[in-house]
mmCIF file of the N, C-alpha and C atoms, coordinates in Angstrom:
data_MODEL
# 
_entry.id   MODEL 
# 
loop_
_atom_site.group_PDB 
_atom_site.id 
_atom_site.type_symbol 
_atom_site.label_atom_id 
_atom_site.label_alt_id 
_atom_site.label_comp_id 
_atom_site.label_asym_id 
_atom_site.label_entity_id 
_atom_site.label_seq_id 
_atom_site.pdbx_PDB_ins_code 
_atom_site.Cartn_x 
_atom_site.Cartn_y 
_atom_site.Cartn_z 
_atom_site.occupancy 
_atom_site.B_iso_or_equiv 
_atom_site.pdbx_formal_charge 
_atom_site.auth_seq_id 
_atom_site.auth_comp_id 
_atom_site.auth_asym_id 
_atom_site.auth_atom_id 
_atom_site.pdbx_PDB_model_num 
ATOM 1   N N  . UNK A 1 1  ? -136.190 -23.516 -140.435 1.00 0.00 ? 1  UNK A N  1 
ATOM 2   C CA . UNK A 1 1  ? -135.673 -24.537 -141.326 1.00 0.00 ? 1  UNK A CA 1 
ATOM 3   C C  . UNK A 1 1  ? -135.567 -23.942 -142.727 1.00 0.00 ? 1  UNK A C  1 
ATOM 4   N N  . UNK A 1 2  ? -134.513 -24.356 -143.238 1.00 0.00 ? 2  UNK A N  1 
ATOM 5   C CA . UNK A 1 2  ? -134.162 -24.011 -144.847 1.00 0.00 ? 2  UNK A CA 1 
ATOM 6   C C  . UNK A 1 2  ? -135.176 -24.335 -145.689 1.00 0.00 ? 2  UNK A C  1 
ATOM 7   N N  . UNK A 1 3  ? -136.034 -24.032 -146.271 1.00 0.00 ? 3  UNK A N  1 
ATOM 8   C CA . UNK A 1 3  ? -136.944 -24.559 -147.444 1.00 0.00 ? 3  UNK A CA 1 
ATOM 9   C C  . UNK A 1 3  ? -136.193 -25.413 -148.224 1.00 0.00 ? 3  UNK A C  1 
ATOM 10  N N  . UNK A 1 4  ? -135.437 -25.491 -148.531 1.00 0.00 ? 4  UNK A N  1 
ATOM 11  C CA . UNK A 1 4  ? -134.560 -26.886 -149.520 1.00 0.00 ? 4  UNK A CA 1 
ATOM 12  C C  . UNK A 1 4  ? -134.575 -27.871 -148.501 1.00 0.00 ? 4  UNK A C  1 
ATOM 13  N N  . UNK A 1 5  ? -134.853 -28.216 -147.082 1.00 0.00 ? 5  UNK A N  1 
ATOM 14  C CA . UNK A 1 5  ? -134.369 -29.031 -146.567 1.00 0.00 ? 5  UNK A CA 1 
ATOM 15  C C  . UNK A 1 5  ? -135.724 -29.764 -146.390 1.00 0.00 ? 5  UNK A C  1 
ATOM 16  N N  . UNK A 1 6  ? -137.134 -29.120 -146.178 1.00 0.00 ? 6  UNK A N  1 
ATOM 17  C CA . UNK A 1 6  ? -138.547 -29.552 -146.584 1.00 0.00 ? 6  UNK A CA 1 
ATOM 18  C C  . UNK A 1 6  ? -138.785 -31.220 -147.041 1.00 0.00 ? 6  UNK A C  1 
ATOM 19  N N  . UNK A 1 7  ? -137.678 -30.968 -148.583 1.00 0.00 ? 7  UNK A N  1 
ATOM 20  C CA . UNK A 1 7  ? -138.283 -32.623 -149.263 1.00 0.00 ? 7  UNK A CA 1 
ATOM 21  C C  . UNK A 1 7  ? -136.982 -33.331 -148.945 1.00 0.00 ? 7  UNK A C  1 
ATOM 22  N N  . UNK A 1 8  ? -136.075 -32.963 -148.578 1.00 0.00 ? 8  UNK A N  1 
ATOM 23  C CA . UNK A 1 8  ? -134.769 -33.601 -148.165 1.00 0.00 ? 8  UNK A CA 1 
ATOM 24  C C  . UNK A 1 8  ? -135.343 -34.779 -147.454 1.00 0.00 ? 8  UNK A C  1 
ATOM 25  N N  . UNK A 1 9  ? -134.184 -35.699 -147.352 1.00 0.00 ? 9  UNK A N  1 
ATOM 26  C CA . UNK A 1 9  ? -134.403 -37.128 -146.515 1.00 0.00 ? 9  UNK A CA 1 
ATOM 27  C C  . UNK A 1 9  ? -132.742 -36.999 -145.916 1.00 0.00 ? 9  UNK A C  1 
ATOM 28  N N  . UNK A 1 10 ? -132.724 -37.556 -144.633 1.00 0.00 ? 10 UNK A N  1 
ATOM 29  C CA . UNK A 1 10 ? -131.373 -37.580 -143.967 1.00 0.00 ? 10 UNK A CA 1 
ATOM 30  C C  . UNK A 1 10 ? -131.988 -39.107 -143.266 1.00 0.00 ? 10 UNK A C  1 
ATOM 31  N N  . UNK A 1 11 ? -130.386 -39.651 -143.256 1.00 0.00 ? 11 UNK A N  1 
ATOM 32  C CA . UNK A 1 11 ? -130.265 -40.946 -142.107 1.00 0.00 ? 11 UNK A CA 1 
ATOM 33  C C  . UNK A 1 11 ? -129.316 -40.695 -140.736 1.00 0.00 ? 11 UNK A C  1 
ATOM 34  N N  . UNK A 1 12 ? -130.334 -41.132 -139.671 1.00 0.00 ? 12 UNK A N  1 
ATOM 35  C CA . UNK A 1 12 ? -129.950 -40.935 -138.540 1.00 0.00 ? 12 UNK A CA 1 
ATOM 36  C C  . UNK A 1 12 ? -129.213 -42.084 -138.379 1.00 0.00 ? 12 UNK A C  1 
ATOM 37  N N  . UNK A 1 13 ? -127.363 -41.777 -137.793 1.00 0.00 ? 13 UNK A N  1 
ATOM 38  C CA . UNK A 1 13 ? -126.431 -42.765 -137.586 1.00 0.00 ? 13 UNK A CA 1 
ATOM 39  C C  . UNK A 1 13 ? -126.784 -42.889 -136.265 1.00 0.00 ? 13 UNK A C  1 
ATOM 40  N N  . UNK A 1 14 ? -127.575 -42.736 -135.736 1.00 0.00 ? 14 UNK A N  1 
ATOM 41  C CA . UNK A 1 14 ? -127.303 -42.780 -134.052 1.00 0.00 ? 14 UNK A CA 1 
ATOM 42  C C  . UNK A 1 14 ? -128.649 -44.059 -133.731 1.00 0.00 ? 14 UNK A C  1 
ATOM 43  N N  . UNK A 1 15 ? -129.937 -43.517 -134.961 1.00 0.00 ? 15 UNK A N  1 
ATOM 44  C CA . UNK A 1 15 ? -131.574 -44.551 -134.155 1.00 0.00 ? 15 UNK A CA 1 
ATOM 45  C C  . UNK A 1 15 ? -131.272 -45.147 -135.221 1.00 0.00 ? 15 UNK A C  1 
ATOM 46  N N  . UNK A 1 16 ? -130.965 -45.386 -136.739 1.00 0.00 ? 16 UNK A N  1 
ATOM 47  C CA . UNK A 1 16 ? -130.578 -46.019 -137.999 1.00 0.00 ? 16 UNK A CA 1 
ATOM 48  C C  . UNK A 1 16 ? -132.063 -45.635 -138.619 1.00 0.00 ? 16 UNK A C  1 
ATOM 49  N N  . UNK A 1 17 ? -132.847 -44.587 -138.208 1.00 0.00 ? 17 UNK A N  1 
ATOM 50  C CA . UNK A 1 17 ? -134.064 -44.184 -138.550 1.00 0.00 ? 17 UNK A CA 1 
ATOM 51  C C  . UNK A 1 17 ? -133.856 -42.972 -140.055 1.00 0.00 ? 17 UNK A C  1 
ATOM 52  N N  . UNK A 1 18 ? -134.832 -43.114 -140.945 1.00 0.00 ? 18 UNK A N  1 
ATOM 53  C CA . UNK A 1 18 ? -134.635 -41.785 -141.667 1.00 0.00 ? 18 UNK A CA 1 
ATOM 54  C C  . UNK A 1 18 ? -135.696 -40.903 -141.279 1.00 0.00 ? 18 UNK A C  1 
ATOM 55  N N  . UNK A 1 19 ? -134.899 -40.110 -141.774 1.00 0.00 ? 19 UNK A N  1 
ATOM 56  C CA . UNK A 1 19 ? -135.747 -38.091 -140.993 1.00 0.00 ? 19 UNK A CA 1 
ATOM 57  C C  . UNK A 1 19 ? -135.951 -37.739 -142.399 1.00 0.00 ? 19 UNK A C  1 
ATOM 58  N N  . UNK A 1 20 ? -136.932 -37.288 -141.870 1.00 0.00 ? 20 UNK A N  1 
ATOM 59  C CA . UNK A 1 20 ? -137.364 -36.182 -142.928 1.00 0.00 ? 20 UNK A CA 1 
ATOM 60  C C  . UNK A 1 20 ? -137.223 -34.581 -142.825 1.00 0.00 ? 20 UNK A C  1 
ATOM 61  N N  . UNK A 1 21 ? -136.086 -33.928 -143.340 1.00 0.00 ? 21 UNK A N  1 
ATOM 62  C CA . UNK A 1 21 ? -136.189 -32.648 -142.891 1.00 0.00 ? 21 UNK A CA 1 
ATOM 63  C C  . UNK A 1 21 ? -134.860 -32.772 -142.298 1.00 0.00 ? 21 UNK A C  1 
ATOM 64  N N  . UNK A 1 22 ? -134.418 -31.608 -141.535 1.00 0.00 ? 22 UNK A N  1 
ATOM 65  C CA . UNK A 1 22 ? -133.123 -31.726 -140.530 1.00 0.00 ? 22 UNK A CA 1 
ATOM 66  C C  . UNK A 1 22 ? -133.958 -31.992 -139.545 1.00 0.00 ? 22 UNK A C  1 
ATOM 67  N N  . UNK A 1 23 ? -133.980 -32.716 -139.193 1.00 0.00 ? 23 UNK A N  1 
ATOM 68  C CA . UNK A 1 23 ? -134.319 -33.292 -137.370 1.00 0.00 ? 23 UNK A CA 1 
ATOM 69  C C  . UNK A 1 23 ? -133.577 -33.780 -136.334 1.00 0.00 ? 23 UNK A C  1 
ATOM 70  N N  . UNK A 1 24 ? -132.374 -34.100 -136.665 1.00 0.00 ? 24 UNK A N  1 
ATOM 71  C CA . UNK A 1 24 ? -131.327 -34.790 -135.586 1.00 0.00 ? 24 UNK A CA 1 
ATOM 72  C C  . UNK A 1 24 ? -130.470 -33.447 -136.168 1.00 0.00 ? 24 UNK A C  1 
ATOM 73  N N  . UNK A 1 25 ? -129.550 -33.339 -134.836 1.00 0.00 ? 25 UNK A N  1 
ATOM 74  C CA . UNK A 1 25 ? -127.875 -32.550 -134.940 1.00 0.00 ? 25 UNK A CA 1 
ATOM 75  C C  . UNK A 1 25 ? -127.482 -33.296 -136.460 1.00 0.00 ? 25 UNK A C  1 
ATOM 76  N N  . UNK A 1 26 ? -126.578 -32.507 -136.705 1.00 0.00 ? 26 UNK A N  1 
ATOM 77  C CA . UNK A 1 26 ? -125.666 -32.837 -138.030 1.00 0.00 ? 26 UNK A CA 1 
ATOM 78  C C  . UNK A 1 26 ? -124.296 -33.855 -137.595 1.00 0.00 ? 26 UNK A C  1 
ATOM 79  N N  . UNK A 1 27 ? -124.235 -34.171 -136.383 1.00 0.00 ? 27 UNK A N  1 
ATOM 80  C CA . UNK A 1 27 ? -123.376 -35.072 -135.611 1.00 0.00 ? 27 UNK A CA 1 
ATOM 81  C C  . UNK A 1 27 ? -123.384 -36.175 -136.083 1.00 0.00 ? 27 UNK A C  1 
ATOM 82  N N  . UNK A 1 28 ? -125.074 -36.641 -136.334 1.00 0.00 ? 28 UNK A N  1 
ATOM 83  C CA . UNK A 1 28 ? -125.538 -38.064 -136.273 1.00 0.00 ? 28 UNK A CA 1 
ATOM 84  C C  . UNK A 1 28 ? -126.672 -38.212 -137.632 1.00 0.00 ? 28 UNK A C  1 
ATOM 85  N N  . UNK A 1 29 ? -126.038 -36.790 -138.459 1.00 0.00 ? 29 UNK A N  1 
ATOM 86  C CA . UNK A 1 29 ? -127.340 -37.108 -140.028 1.00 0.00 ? 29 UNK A CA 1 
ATOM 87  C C  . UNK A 1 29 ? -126.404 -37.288 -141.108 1.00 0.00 ? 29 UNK A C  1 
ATOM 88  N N  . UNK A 1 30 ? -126.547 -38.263 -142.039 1.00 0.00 ? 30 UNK A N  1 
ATOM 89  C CA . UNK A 1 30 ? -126.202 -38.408 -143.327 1.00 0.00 ? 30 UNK A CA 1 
ATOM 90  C C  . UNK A 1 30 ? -126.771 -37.707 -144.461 1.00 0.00 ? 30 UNK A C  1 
ATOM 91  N N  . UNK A 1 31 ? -126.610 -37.021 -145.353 1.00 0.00 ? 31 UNK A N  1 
ATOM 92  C CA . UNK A 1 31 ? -127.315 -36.885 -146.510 1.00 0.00 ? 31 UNK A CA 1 
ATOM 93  C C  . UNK A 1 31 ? -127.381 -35.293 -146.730 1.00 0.00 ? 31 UNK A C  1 
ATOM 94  N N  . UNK A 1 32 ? -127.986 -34.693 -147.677 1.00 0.00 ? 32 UNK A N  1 
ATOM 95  C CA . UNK A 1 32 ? -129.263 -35.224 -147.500 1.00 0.00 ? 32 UNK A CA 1 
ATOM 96  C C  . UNK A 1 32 ? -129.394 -36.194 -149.115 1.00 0.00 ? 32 UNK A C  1 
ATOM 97  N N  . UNK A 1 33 ? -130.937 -37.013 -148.837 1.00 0.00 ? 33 UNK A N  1 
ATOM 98  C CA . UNK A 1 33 ? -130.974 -37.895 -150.276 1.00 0.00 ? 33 UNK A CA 1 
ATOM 99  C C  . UNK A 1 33 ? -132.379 -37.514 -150.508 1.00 0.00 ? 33 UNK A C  1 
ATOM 100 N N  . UNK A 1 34 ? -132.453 -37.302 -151.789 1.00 0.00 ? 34 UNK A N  1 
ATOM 101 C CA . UNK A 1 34 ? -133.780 -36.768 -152.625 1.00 0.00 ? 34 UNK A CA 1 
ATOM 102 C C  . UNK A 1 34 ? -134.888 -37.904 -152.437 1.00 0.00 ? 34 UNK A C  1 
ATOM 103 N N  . UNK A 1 35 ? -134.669 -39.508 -151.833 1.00 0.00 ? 35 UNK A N  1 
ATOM 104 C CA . UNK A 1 35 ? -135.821 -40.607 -151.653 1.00 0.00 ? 35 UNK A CA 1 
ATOM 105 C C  . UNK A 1 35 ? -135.516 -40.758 -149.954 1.00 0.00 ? 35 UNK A C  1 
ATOM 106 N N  . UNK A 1 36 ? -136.627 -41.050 -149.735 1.00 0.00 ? 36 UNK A N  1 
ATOM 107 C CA . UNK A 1 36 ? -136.659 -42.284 -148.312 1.00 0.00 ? 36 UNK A CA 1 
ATOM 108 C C  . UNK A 1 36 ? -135.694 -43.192 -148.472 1.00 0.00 ? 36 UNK A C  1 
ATOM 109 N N  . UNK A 1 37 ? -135.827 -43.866 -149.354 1.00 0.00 ? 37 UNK A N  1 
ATOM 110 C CA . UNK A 1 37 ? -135.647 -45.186 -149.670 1.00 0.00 ? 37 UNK A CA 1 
ATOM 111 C C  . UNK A 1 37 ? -133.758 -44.262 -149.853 1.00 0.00 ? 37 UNK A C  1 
ATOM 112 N N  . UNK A 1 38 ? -133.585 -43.462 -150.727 1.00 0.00 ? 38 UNK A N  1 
ATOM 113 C CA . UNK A 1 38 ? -131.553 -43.326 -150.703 1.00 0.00 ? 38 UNK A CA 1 
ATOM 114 C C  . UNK A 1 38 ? -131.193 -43.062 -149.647 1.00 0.00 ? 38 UNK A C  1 
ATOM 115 N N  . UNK A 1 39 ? -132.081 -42.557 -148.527 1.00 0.00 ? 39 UNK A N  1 
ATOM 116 C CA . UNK A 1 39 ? -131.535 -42.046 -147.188 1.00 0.00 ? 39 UNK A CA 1 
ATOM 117 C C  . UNK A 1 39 ? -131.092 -43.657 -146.479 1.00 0.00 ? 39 UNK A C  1 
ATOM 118 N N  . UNK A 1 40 ? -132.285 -44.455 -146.211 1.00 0.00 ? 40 UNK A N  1 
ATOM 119 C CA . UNK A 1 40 ? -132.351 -45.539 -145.796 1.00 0.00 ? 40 UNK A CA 1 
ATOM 120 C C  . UNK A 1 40 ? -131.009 -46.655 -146.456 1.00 0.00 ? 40 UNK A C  1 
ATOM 121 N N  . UNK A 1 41 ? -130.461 -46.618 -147.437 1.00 0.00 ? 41 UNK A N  1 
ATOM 122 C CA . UNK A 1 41 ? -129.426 -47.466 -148.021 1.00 0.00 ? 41 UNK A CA 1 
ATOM 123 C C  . UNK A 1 41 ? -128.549 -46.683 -147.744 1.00 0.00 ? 41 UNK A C  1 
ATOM 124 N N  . UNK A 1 42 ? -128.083 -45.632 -146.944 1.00 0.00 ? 42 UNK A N  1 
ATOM 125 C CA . UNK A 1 42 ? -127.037 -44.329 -146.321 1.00 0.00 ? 42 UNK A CA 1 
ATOM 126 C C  . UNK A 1 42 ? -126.083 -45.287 -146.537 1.00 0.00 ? 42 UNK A C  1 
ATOM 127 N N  . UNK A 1 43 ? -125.513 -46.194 -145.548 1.00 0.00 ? 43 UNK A N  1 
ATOM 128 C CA . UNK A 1 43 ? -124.688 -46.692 -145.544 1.00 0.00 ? 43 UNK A CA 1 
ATOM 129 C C  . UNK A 1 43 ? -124.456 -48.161 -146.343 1.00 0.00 ? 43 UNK A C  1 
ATOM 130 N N  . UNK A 1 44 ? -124.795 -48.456 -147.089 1.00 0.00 ? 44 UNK A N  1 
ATOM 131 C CA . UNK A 1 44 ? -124.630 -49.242 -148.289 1.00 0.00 ? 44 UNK A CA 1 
ATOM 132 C C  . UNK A 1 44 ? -124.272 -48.429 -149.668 1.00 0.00 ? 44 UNK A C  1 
ATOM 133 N N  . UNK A 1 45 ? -124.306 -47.145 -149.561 1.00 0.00 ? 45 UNK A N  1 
ATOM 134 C CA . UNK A 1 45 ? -124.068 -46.549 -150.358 1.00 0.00 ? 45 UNK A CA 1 
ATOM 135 C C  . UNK A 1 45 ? -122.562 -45.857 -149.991 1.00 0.00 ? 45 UNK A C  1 
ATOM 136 N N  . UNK A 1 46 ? -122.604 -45.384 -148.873 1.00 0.00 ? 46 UNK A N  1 
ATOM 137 C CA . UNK A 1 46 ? -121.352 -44.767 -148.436 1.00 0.00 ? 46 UNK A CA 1 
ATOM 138 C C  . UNK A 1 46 ? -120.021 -45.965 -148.526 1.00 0.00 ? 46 UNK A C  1 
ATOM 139 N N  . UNK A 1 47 ? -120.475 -47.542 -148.567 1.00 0.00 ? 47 UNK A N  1 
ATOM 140 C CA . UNK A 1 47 ? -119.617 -48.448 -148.631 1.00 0.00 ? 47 UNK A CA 1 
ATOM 141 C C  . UNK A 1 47 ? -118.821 -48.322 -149.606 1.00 0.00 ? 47 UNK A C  1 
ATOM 142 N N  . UNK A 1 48 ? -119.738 -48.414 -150.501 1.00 0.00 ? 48 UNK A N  1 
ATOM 143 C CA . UNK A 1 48 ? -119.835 -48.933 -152.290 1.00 0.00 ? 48 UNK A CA 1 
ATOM 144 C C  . UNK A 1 48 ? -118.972 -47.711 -152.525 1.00 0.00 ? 48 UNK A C  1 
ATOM 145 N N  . UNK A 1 49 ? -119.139 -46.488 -152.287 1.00 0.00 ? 49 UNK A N  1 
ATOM 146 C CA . UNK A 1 49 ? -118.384 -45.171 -152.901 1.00 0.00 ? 49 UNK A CA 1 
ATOM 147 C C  . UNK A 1 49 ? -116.791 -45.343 -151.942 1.00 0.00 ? 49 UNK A C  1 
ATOM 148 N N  . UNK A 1 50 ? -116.889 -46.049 -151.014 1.00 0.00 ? 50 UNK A N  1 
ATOM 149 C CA . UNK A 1 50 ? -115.507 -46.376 -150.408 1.00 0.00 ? 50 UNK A CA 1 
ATOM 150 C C  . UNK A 1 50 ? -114.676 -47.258 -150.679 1.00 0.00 ? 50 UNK A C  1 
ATOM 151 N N  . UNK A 1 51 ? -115.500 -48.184 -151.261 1.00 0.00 ? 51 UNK A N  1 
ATOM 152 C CA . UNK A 1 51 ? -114.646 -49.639 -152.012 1.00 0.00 ? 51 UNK A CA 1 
ATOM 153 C C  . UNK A 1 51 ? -114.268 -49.061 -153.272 1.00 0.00 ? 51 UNK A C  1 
ATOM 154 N N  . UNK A 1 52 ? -115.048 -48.041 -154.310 1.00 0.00 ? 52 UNK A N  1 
ATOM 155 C CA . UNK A 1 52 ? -114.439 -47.566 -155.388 1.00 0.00 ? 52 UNK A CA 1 
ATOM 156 C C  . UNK A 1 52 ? -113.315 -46.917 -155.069 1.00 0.00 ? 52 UNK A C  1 
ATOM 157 N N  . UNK A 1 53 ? -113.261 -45.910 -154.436 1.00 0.00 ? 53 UNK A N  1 
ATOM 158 C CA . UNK A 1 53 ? -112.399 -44.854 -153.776 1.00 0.00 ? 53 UNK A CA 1 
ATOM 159 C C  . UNK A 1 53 ? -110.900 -45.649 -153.445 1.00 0.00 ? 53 UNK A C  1 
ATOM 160 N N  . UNK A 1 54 ? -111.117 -46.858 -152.829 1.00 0.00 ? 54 UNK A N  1 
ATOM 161 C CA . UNK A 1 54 ? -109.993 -47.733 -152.593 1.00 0.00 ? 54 UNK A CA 1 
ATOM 162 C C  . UNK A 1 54 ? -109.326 -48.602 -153.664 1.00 0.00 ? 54 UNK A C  1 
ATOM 163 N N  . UNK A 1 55 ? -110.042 -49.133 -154.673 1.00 0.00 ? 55 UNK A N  1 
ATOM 164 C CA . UNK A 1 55 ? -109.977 -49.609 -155.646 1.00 0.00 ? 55 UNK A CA 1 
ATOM 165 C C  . UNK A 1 55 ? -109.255 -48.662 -156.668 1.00 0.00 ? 55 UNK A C  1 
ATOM 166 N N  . UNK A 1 56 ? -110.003 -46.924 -156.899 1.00 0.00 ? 56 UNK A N  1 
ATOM 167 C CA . UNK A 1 56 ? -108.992 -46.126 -157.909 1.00 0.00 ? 56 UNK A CA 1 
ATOM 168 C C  . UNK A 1 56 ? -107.740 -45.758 -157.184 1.00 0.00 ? 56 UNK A C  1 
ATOM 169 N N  . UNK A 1 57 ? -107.703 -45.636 -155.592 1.00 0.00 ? 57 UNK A N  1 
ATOM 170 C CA . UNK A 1 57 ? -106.147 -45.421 -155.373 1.00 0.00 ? 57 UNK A CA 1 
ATOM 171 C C  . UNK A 1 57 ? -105.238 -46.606 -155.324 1.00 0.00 ? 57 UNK A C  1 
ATOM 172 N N  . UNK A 1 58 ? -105.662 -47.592 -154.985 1.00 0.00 ? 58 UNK A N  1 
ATOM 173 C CA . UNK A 1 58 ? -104.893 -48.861 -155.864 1.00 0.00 ? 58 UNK A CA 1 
ATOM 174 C C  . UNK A 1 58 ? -104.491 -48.918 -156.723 1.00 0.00 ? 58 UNK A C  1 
ATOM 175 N N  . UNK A 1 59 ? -105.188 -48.683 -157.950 1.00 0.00 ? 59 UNK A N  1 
ATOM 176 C CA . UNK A 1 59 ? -104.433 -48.722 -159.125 1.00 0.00 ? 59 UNK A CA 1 
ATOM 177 C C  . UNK A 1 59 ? -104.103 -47.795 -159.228 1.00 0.00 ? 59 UNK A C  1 
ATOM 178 N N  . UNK A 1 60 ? -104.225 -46.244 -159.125 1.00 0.00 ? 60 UNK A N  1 
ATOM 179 C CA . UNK A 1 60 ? -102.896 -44.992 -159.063 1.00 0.00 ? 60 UNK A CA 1 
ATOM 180 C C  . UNK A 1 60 ? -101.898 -45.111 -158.403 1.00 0.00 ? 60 UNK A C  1 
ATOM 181 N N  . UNK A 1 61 ? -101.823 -46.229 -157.412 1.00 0.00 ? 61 UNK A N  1 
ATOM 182 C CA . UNK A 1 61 ? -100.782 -46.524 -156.573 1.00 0.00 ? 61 UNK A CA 1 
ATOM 183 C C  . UNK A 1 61 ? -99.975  -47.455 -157.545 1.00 0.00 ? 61 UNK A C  1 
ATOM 184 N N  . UNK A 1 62 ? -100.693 -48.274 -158.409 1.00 0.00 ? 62 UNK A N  1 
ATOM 185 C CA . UNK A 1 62 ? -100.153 -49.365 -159.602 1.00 0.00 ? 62 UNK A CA 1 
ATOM 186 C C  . UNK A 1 62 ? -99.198  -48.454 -160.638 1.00 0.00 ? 62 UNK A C  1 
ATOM 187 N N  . UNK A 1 63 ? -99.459  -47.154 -160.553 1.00 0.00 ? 63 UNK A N  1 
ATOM 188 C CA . UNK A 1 63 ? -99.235  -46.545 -162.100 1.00 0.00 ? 63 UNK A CA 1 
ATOM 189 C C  . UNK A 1 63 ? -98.154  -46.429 -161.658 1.00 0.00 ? 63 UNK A C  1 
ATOM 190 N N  . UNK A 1 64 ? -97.792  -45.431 -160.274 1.00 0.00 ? 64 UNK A N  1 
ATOM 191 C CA . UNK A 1 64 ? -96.583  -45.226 -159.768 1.00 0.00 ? 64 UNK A CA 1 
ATOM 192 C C  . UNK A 1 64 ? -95.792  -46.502 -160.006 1.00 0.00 ? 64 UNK A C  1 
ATOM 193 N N  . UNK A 1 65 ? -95.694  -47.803 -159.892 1.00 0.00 ? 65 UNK A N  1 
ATOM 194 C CA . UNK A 1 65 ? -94.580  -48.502 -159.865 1.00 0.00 ? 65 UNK A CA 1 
ATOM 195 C C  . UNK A 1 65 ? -93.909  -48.809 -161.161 1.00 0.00 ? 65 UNK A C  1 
ATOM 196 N N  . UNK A 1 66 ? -94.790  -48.313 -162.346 1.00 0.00 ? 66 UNK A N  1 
ATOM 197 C CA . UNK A 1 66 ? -94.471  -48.584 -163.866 1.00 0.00 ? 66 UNK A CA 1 
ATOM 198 C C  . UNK A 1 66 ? -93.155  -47.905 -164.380 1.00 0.00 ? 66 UNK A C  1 
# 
């Protein structure tokens, strides 16, 4: 195992469990996140950065029609 990966936190998409360390395939790990607790909000976070993401190409899609 990588020594950087030691204090790492990953969320397992497959048990909705967080790991500590690489412990699951990279198939089914999110992250990595520096808390328990950022691993565990994985996907409340991955939302939120997708609703922005949709929201700025919306309005770059707005600029085009000006």
């Amino acid at each position: 195992m990588c020594p950087t990966t030691a204090d790492e936190y990953y969320f397992n998409t497959l048990t909705g469990e967080v790991e500590h360390g690489q412990v699951s395939s990279w198939t089914h790990r999110m992250g990595p996140y520096p808390t328990e607790e950022a691993a565990r909000n994985a996907f409340d976070t991955a939302r939120k950065r997708t609703q922005k993401w949709d929201e700025d190409d919306a309005r770059w899609g707005d600029e085009d029609d000006d």
